[in-house]
N, C-alpha and C positions, 0 to 999 in steps of 0.2 A: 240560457242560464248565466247568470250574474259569477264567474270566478271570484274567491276570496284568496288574497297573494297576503306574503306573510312579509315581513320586514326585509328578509334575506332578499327574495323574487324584487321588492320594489326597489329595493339597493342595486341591483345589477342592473334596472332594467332603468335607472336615473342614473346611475355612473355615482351615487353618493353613499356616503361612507351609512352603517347604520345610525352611527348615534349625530346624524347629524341630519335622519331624517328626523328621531326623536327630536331633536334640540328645534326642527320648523315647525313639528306638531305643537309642543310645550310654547311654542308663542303665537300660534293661530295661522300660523302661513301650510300648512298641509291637513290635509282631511283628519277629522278624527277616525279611529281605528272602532270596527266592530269585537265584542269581548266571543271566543270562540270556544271558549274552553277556560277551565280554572284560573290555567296561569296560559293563556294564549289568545291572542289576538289577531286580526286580520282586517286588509283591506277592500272593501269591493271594487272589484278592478273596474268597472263603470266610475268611481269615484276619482279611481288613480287619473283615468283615463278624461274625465272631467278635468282635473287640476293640470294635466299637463296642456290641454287647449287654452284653457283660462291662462297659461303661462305664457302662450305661444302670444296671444293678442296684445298681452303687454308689454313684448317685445318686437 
């Protein structure tokens, strides 16, 4: 099963601040967020976990 992590979990688990994961979603450098609820969202951690390999190669 696919975890869905919430802003908080992917901030602790990048080392980066939340509104500065927002600020790399808002210009195309991080996954878009799945809608989970009214006012809540989430990421599938297969996704997270995507972007952080895709990170690693281009470094």
């Amino acid at each position: 099963m696919n975890r869905i992590l919430r802003v908080k979990e992917i901030s602790e688990l990048l080392g980066l601040s939340k509104s500065t994961i927002w600020r790399m979603r808002r210009d195309g450098l991080f996954p878009a967020p799945l809608k989970i609820g009214p006012r809540a969202v989430g990421w599938r951690e297969s996704d997270v976990t995507d972007w952080i390999k895709s990170r690693d190669r281009l470094q």
